[in-house]
N, C-alpha and C positions, 0 to 999 in steps of 0.2 A: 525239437521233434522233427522228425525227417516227413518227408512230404507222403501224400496220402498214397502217389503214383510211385511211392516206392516201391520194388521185388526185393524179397528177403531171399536166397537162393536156398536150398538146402544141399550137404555136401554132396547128394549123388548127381543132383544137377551142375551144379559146379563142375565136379570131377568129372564129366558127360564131357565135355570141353577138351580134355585129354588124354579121349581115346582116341585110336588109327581113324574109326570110320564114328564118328559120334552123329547124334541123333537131327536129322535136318531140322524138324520144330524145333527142337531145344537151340539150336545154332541160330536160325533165325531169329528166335528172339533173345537171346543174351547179345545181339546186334541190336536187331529193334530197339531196346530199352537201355542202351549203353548210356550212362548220366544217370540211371534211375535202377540201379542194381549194389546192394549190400549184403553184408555177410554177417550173420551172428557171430558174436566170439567164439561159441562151442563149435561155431561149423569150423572158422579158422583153428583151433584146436584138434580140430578133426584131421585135416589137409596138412599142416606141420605133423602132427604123430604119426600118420599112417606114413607119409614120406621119411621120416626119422628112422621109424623104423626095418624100412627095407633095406635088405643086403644091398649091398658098394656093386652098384656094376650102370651099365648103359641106360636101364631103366628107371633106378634110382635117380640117374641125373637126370634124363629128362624131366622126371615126376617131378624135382627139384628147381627146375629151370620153370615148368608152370605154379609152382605152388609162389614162386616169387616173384615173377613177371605178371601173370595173370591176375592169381588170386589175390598177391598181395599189392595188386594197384586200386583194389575194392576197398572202398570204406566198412569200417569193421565197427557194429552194433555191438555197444555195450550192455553186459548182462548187471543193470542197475537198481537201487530201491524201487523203482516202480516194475521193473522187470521180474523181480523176487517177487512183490507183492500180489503178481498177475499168474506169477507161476505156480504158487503157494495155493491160490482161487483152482487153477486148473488141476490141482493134483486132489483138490480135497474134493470137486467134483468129480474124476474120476473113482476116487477110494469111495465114496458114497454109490458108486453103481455098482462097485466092486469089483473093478478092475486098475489095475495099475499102470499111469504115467509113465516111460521110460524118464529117467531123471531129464540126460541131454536134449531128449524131445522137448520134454517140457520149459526146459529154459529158449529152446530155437523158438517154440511155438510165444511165448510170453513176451519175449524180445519184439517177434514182429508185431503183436496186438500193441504194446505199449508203445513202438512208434508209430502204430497205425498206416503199417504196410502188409500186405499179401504177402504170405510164404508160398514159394514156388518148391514143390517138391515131389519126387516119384513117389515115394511110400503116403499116401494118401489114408490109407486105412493107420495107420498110427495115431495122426493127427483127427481124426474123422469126431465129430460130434465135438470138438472144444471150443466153449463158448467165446464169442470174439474174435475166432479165430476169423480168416479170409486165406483162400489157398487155392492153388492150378497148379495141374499135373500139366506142363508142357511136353511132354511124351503122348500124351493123348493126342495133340494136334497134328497135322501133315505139315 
């Protein structure tokens, strides 16, 4: 199990990281907590596709130069039986309110419960009300 002081990133915070002018709170603490930052496999899945798929040109490489310098010196959470098991809980509480889980949300969000780390992520209303969940929008902070 990864430690309690772990941040689970989510990809818009990650990809925050390599833009021209990216967001001061968010830079300050993806410094701050450097030793103490991981990434779910869906997000790493996220960061490899969206770089895959853009057209061949100057942009591509850079995107390409972060997705494997940066992102991939991050320890990468496995989406595991206890990770299913927590995902499987959050999906049937949500179908029970009657609304719907985005699938990848729901594994980002079960990854972090099950190693008992915070997700860090801008889209906060996606995540909003999932049980066990723990989560900070560092975009909010200065």
């Amino acid at each position: 199990m990864v430690s309690t002081t772990t941040w689970v990133l989510d990809t818009n915070v990650l990809s925050e990281a390599a833009r021209p002018a990216p967001h001061a709170g968010v830079m300050a603490n993806l410094s701050r907590y450097e030793g103490e930052l991981a990434i779910a496999a869906p997000v790493w899945h996220e960061l490899r596709f969206g770089w895959l798929r853009m057209p061949a040109g100057q942009r591509r490489d850079a995107i390409g130069r972060f997705v494997q310098d940066v992102a991939g010196q991050l320890p990468v959470l496995a989406y595991d039986a206890q990770a299913a098991r927590v995902h499987a809980e959050l999906r049937t509480q949500r179908e029970q309110l009657g609304q719907t889980l985005a699938f990848v949300d729901g594994q980002i969000a079960a990854i972090a419960i099950a190693q008992g780390a915070t997700l860090v992520t801008r889209n906060t209303r996606d995540f909003a009300g999932l049980t066990g969940l723990r989560m900070v929008n560092w975009f909010e902070l200065q």
